[in-house]
GUPAGU-217341 format. One line per 10 residues: number of its first residue (from 1); their letters; for each residue z, x, y of N, C-alpha, C. Coordinates in pm, whole numbers. Example, Ala and Ser with C-alpha at 12.3 -4.5 7.8 and 13.67 -1.06 7.14 Angstrom:
2
1> AS> 780 1319 -569 780 1230 -450 780 1320 -330; 708 1285 -225 714 1367 -106 787 1290 3
This chain:
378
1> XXXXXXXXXX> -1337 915 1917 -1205 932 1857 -1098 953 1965; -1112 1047 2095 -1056 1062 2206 -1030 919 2262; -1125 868 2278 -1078 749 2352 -1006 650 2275; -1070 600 2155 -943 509 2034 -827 630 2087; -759 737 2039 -648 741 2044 -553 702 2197; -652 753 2274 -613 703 2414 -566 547 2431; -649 446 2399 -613 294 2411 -528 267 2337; -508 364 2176 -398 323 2080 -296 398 2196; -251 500 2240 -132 519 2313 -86 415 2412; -203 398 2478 -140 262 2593 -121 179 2550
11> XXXXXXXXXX> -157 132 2446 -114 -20 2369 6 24 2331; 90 125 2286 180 175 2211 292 169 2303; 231 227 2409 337 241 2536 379 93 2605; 267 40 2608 283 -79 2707 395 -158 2632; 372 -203 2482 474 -254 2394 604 -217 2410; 650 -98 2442 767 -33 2401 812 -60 2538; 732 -74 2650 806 -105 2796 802 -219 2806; 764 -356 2695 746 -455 2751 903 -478 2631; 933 -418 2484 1060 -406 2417 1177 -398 2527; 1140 -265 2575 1243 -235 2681 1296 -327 2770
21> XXXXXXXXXX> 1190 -422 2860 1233 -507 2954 1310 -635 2885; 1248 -637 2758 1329 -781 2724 1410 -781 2632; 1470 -648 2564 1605 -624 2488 1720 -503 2532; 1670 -491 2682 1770 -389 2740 1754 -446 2846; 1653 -422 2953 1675 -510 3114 1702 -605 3120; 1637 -697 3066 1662 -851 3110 1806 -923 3025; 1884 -862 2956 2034 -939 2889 2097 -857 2984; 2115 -803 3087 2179 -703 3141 2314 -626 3110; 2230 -555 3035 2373 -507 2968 2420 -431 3031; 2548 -346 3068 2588 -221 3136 2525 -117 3154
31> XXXXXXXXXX> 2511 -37 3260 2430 64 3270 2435 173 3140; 2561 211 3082 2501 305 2963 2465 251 2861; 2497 133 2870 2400 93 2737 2294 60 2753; 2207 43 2843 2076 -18 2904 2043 185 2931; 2065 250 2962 2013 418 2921 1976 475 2784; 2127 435 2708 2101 430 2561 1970 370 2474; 1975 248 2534 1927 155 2494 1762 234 2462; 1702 242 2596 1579 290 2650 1580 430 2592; 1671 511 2595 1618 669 2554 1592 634 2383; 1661 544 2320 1657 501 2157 1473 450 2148
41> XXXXXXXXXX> 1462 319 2214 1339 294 2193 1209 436 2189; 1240 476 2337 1169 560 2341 1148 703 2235; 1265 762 2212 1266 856 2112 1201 786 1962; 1245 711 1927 1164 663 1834 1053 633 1799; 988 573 1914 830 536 1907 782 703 1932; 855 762 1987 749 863 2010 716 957 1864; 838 950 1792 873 985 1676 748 971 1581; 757 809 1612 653 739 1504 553 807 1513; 472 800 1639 351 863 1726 333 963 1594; 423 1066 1656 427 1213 1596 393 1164 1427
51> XXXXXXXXXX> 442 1136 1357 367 1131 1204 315 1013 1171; 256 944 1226 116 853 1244 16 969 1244; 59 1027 1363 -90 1115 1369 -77 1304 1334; -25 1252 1229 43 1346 1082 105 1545 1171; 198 1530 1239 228 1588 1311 378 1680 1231; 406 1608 1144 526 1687 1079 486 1755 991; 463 1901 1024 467 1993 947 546 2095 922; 656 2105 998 738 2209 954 800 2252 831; 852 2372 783 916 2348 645 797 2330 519; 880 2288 442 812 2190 341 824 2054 318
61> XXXXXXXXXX> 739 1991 254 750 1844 246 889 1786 238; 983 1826 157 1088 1787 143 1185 1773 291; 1170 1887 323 1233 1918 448 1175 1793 586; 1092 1740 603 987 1636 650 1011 1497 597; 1037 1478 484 1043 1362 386 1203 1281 453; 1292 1286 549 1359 1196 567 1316 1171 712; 1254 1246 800 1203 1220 935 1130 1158 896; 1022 1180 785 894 1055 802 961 899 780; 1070 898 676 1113 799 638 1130 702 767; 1208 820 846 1299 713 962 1187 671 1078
71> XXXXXXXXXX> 1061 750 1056 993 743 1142 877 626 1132; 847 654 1013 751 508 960 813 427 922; 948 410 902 1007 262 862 1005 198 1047; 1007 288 1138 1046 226 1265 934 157 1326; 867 194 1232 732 93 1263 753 -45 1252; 783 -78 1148 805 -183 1094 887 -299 1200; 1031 -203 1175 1133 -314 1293 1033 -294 1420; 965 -236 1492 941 -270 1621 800 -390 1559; 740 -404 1484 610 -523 1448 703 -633 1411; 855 -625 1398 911 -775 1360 1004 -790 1530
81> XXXXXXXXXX> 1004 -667 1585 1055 -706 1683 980 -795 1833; 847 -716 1774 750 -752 1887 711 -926 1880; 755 -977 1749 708 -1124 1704 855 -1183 1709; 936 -1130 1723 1061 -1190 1796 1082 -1200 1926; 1050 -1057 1948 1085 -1122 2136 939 -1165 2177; 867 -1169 2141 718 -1292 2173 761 -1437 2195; 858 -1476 2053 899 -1600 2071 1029 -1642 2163; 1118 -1574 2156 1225 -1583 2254 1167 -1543 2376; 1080 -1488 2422 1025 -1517 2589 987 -1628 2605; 906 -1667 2509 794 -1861 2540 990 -1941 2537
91> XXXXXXXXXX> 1062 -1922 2467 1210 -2017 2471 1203 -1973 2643; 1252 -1871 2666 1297 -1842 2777 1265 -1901 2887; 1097 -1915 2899 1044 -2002 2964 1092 -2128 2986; 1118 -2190 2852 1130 -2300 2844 1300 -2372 2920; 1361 -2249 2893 1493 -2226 2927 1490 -2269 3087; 1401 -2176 3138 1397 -2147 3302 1347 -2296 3345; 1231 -2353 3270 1200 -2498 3356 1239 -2608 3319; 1385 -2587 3263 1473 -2673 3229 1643 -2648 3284; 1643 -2557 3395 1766 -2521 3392 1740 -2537 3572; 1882 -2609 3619 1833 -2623 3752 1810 -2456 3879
101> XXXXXXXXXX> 1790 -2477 3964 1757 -2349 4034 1902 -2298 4014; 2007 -2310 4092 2092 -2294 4107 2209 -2171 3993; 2162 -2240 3876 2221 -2181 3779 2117 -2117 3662; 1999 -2067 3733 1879 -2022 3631 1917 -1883 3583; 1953 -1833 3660 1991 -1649 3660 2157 -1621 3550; 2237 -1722 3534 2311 -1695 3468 2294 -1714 3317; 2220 -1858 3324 2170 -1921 3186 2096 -1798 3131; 1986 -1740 3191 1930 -1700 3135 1963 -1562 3098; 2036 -1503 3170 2087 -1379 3147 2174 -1406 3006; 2249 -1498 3000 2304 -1547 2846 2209 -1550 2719
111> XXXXXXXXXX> 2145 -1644 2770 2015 -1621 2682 1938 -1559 2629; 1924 -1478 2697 1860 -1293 2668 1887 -1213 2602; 2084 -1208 2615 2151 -1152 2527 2200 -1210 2409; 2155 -1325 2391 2186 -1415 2276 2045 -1358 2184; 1931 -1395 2263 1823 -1348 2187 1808 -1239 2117; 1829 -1159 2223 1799 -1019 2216 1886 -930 2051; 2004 -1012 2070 2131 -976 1939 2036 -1025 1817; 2018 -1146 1842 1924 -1226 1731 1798 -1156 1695; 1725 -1130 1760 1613 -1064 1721 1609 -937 1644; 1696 -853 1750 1716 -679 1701 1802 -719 1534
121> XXXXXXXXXX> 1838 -828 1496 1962 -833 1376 1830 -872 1277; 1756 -954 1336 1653 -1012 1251 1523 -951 1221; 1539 -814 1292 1428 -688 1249 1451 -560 1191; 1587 -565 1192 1675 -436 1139 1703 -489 996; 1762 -632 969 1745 -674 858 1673 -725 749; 1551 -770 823 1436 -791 743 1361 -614 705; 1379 -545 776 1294 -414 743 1439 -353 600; 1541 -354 629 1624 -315 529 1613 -362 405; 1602 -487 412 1567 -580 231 1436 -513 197; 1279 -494 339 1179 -451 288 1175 -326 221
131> XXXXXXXXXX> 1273 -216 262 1258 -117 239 1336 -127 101; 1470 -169 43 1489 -190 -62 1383 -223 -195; 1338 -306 -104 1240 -380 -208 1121 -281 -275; 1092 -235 -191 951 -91 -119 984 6 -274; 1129 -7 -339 1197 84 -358 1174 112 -530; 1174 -27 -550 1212 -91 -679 1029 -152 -748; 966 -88 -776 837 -89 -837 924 -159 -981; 877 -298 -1030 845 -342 -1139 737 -395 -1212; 772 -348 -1353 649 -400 -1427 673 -591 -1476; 531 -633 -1407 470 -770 -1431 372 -769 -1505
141> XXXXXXXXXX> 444 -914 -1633 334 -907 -1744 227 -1020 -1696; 118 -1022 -1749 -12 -1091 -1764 -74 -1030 -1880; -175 -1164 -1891 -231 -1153 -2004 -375 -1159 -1961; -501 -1143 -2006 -678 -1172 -1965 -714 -1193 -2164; -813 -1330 -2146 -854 -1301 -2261 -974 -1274 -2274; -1040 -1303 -2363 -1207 -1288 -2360 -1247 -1265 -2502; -1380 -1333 -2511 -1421 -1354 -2609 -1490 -1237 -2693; -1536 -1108 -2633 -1602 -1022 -2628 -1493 -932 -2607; -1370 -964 -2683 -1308 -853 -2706 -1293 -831 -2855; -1297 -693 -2895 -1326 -711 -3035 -1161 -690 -3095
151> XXXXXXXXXX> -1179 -773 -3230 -994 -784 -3324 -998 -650 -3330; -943 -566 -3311 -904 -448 -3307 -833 -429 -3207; -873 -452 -3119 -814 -454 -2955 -752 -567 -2895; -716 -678 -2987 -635 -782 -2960 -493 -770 -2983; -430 -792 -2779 -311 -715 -2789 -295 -572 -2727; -395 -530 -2711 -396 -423 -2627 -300 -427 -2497; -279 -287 -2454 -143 -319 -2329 -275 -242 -2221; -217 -322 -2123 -319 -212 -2004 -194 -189 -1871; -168 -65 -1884 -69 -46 -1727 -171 18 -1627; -141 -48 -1520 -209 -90 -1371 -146 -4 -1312
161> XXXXXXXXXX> -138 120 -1252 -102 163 -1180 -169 241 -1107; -136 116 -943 -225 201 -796 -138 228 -701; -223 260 -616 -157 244 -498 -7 311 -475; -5 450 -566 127 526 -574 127 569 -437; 63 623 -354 72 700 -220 184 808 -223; 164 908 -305 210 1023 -313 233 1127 -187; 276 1151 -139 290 1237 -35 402 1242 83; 352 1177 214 440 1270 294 612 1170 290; 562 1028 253 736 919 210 749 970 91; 646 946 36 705 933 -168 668 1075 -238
171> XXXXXXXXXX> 782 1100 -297 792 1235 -310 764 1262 -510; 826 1339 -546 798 1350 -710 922 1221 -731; 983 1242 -726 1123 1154 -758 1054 986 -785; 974 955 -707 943 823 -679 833 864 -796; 747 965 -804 648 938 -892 676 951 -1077; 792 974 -1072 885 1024 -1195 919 897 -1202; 1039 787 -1115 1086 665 -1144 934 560 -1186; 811 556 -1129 702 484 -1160 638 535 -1298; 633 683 -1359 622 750 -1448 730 694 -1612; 839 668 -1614 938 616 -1634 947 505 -1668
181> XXXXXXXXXX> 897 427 -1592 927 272 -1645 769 237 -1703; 653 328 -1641 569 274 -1749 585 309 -1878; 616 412 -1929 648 491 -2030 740 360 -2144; 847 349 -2040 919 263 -2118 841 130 -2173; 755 59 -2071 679 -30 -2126 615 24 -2250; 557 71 -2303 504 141 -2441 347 110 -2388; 240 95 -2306 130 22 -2288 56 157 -2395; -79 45 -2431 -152 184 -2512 -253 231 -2408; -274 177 -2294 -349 256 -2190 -290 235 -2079; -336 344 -2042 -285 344 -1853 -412 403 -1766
191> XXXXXXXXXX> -410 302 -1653 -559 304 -1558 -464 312 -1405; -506 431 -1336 -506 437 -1186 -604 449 -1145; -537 332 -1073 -686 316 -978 -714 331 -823; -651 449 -775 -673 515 -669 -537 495 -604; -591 554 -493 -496 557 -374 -335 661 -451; -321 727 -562 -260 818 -613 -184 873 -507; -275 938 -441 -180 1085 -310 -232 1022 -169; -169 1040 -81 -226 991 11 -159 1147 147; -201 1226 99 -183 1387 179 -229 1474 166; -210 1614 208 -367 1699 257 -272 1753 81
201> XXXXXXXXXX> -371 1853 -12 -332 1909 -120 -265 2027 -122; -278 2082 -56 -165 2226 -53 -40 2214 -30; -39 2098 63 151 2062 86 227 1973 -1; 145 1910 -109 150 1784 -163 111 1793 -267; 35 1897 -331 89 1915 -524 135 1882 -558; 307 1889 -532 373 1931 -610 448 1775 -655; 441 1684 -607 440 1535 -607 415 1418 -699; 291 1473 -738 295 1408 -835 243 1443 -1011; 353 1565 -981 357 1619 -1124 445 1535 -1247; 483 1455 -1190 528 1382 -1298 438 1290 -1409
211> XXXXXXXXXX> 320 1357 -1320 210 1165 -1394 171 1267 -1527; 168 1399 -1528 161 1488 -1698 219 1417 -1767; 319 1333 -1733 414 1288 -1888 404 1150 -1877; 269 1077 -1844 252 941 -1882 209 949 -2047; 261 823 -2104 237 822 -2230 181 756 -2246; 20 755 -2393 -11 615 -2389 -109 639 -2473; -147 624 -2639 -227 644 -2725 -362 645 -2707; -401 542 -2671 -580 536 -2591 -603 618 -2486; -518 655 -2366 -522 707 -2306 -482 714 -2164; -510 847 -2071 -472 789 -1942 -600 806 -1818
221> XXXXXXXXXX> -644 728 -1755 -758 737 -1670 -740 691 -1518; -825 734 -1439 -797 722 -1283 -952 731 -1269; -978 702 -1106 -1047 636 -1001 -1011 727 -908; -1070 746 -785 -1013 787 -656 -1033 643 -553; -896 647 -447 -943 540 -336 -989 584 -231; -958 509 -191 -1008 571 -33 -903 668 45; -766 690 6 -675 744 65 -725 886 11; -790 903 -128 -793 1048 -177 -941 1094 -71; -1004 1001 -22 -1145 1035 19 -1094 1111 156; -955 1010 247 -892 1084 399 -853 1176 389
231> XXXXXXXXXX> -806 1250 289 -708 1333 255 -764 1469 286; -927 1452 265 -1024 1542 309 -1000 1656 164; -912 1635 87 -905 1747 15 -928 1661 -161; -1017 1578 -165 -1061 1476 -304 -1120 1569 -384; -1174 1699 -389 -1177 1743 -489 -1105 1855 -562; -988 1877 -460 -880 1929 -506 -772 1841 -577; -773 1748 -563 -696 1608 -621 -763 1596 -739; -879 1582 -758 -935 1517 -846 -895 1625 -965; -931 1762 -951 -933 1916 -1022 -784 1878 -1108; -639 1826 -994 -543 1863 -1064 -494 1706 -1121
241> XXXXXXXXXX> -565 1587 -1112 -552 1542 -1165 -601 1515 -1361; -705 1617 -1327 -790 1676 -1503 -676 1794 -1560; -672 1865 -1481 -529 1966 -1504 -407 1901 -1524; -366 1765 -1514 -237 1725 -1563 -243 1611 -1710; -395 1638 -1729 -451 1527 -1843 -489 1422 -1834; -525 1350 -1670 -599 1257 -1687 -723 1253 -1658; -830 1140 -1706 -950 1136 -1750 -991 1099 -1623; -1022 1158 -1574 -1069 1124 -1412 -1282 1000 -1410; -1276 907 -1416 -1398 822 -1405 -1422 866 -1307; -1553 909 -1287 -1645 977 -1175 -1767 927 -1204
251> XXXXXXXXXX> -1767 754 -1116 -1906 697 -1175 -1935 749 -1303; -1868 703 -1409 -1886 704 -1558 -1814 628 -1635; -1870 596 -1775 -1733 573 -1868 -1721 631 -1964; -1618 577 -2037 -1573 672 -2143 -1569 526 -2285; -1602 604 -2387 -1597 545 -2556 -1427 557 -2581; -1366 360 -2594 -1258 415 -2624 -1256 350 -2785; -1158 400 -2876 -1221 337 -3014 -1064 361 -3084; -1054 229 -3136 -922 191 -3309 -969 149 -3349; -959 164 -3513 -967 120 -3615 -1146 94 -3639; -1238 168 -3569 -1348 170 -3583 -1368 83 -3473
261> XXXXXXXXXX> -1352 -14 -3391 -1415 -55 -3318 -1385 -21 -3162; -1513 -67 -3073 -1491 11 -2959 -1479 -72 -2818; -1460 -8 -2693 -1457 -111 -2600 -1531 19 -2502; -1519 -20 -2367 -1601 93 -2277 -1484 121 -2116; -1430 184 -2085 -1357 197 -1984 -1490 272 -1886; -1496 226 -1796 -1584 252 -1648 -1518 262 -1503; -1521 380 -1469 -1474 392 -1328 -1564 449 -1247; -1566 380 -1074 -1646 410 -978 -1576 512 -869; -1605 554 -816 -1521 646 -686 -1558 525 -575; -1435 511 -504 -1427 460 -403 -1543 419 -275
271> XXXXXXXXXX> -1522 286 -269 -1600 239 -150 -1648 323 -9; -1508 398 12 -1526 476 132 -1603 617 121; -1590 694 -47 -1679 785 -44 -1785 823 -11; -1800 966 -10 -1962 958 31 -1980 1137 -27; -2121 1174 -50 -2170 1261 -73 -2125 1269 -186; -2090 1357 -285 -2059 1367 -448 -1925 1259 -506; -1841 1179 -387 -1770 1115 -364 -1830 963 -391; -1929 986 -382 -1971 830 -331 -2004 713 -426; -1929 601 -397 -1987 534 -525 -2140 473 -575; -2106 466 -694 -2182 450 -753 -2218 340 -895
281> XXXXXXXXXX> -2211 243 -868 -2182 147 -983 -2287 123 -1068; -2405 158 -1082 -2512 156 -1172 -2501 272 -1264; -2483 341 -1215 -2453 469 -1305 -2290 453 -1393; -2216 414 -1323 -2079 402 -1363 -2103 300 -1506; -2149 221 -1463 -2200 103 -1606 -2267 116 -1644; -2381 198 -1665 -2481 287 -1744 -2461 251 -1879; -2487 167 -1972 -2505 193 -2147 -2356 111 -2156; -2305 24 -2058 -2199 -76 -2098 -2228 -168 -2158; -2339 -214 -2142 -2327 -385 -2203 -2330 -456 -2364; -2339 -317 -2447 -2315 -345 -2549 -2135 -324 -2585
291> XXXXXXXXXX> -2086 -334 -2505 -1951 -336 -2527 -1848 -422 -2439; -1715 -455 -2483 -1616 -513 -2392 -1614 -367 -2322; -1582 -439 -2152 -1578 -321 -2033 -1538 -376 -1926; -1375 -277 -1966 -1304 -269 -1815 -1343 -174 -1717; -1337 -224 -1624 -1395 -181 -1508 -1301 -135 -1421; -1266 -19 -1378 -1191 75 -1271 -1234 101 -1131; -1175 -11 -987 -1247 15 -903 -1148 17 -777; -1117 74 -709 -1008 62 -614 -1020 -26 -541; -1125 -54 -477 -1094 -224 -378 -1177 -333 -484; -1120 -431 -471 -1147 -577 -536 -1329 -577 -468
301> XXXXXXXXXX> -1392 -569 -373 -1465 -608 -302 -1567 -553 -365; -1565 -423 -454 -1674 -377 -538 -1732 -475 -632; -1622 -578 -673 -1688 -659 -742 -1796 -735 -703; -1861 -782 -619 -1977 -802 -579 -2055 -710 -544; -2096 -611 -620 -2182 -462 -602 -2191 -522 -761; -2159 -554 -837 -2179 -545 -949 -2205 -679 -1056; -2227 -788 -985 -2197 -918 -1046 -2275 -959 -1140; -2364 -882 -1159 -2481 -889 -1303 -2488 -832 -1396; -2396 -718 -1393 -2347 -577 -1497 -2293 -608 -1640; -2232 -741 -1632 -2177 -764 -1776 -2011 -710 -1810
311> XXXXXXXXXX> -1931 -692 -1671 -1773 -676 -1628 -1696 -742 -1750; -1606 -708 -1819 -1559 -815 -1853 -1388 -828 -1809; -1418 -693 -1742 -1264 -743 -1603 -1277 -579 -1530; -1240 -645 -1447 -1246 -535 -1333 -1088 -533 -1292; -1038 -384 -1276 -920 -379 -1230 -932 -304 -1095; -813 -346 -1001 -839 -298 -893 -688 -303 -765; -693 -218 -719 -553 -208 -607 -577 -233 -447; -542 -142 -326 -603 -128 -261 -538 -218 -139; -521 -363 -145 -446 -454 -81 -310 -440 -40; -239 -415 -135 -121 -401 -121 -10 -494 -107
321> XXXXXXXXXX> -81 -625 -140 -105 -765 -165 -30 -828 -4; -63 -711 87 -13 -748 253 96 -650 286; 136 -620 158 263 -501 246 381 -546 298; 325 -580 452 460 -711 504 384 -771 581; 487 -877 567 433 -989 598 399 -977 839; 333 -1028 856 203 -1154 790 73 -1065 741; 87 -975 683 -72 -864 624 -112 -927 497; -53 -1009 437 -160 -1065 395 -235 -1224 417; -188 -1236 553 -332 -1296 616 -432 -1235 701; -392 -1095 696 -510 -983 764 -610 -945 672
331> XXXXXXXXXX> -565 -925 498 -606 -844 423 -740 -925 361; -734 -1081 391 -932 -1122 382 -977 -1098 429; -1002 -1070 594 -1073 -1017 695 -1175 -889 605; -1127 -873 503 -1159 -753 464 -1220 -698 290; -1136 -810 231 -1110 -799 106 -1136 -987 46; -1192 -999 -85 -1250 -1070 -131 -1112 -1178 -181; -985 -1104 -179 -875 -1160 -277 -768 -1059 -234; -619 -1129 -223 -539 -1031 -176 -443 -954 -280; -429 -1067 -426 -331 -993 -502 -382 -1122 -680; -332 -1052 -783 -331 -1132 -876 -478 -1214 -920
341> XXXXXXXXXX> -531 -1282 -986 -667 -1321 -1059 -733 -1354 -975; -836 -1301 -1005 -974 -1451 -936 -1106 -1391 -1013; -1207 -1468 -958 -1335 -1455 -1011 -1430 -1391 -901; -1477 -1295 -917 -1566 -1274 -748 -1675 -1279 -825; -1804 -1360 -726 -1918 -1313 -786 -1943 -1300 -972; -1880 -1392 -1056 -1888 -1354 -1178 -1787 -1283 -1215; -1747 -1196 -1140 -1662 -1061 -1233 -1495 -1121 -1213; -1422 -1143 -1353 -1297 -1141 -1338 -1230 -1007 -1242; -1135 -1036 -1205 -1059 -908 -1117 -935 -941 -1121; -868 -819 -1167 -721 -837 -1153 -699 -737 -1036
351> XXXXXXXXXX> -617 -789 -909 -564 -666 -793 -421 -660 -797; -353 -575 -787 -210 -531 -824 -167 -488 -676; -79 -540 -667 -3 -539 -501 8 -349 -505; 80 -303 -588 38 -154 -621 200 -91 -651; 241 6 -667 357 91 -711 419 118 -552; 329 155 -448 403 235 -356 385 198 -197; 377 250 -85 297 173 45 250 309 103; 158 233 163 101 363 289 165 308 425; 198 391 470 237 442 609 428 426 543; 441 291 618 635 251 616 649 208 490
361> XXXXXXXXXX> 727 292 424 830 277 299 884 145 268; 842 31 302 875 -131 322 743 -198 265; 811 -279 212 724 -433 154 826 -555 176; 784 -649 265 821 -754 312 710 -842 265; 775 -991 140 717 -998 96 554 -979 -9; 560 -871 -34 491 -848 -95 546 -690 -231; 621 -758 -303 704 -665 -363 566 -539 -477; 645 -430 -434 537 -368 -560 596 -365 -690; 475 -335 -755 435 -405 -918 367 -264 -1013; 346 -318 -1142 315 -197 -1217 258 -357 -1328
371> XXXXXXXX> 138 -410 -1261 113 -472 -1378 87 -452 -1554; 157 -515 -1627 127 -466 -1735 50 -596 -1825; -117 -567 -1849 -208 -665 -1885 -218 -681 -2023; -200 -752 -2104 -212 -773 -2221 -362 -831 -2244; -432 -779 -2294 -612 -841 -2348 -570 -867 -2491; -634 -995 -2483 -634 -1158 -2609 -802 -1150 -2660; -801 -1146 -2761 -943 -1242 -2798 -913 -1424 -2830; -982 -1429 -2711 -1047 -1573 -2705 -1049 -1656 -2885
């Protein structure tokens, strides 16, 4: 662990001096602004550093909650900055063995500062729309049908909500506005499916007390992800998530039933768990197959743990359907499917980009969602 953090610092550092040389040294700007320039980069990354490796504790959360903001959004502009000035160096190049000797040092000093304006405008502004966007959780309809759903339950609403990340960015306020608009949707169930809190529990209670006043006749049920498993504190989460009324799936399911007929809701604990944490999908589907059964699983990838079980949809978060961009061409490396339908292994799966983000308060391309699923009989 000593040494990863060690190579993550020099990679961290080396970046920020290689920022430095090619959006403050090399456009040569005036000496105080080339000081400015450098004490900005630097104070910032170091910033980041500091609550990456969860260092803001002073106060209370609230008191913390606009440093983290400024601190994990700065993540962001320096990963669009680093793929900007990547490409305006290879120009630069190109600049230099096209420009005669004579006049290489002026061209390019123009150039630099042409870039350099361009780039910093084109990472400050793309992280601003992301973070807007980050902001504004809407509900997207879909429909799943299936034949093995019984008329009783045709028409059913299912709200999807993952991937809230409650804690040290998103505060109650955010979990009240996501609280809110499902509500308004009218769904007759609501399924989270992990990744809820993503912070230690004593500082971070108090957050997501808004989810007591989800509404929803069938009911309301959750999963843990893997963020509740880091948190180190998952069975204090789990405790006050039963204490605010929801049905917490702990490798189990539950009998849900109108008008006499029934269906089976099943949830697993997370991939990453382990010890009373740990999943468990045989047990979780235990005495399902005489019924339609949604399936509650935080990563999509469980669905192949289970492809003989008799699923007749699996819901699932976790992706974040990339976050920003380019993450979701990282997020197969890893994951079976990055956002929206597919089939894994047999099992339908719906994955929901999710309500909220982990780490930077930004979604660049990849807007969050509050799917709301309508189930059809076939």
């Amino acid at each position: 662990m000593l040494l990863f953090a060690l190579v993550a610092l020099a990679v961290v550092g080396l970046l920020t001096f290689w920022l430095n040389r090619r959006l403050v040294v090399a456009p040569g700007w005036r000496t105080p602004w080339r000081y400015a320039g450098t004490a900005l980069l630097a104070a910032l990354t170091a910033l980041s550093v500091v609550a990456v490796a969860g260092g803001l504790r002073w106060g209370t959360a609230e008191d913390t909650r606009p440093v983290a903001w400024l601190a994990l959004t700065w993540l962001v502009v320096a990963l669009y900055l680093v793929l900007g000035v990547a490409a305006a160096q290879l120009l630069a190049v190109i600049a230099w063995l096209v420009t005669p000797g004579e006049h290489r040092a002026t061209v390019l000093r123009r150039f630099n500062r042409a870039t350099a304006a361009v780039v910093l405008t084109a990472a400050v502004g793309t992280t601003a729309y992301g973070a807007a966007a980050a902001a504004n959780p809407t509900i997207t309809r879909t429909t799943h049908t299936s034949a093995s759903l019984p008329q009783a339950f045709n028409g059913t609403t299912v709200a999807l909500v993952t991937d809230l990340h409650a804690g040290v960015v998103h505060g109650s306020d955010f979990a009240r506005e996501v609280v809110d608009r499902v509500n308004a949707a009218k769904p007759d169930l609501v399924v989270l499916s992990g990744d809820v809190v993503d912070a230690p529990f004593d500082r971070h209670r108090a957050e997501i007390a808004p989810l007591a006043d989800l509404e929803a006749p069938l009911g309301v049920f959750a999963v843990t992800g893997n963020h509740e498993i880091y948190t180190g504190s998952t069975a204090e989460w789990v405790a006050e998530w039963k204490r605010l009324g929801i049905t917490v799936l702990a490798n189990a399911s539950e009998l849900v039933t109108r008008d006499g007929e029934s269906i089976r809701i099943a949830g697993v604990h997370d991939h990453e768990g382990t010890g009373e944490f740990a999943p468990d999908p045989a047990r979780a589907l235990a005495g399902t197959s005489d019924a339609f059964t949604l399936y509650v699983a935080h990563q999509p990838l469980m669905a192949q743990e289970s492809s003989d079980a008799g699923i007749d949809l699996q819901l699932s978060g976790h992706t974040h359907g990339g976050q920003v961009w380019p993450g979701e061409l990282i997020v197969p490396l890893q994951q079976p499917m990055v956002e929206g339908f597919a089939v894994i292994d047999g099992v339908p799966v719906i994955t929901s980009r999710g309500a909220g983000t982990w780490g930077p308060p930004v979604r660049v391309a990849a807007a969050p969602e509050i799917p709301l699923i309508t189930l059809r009989r076939a």
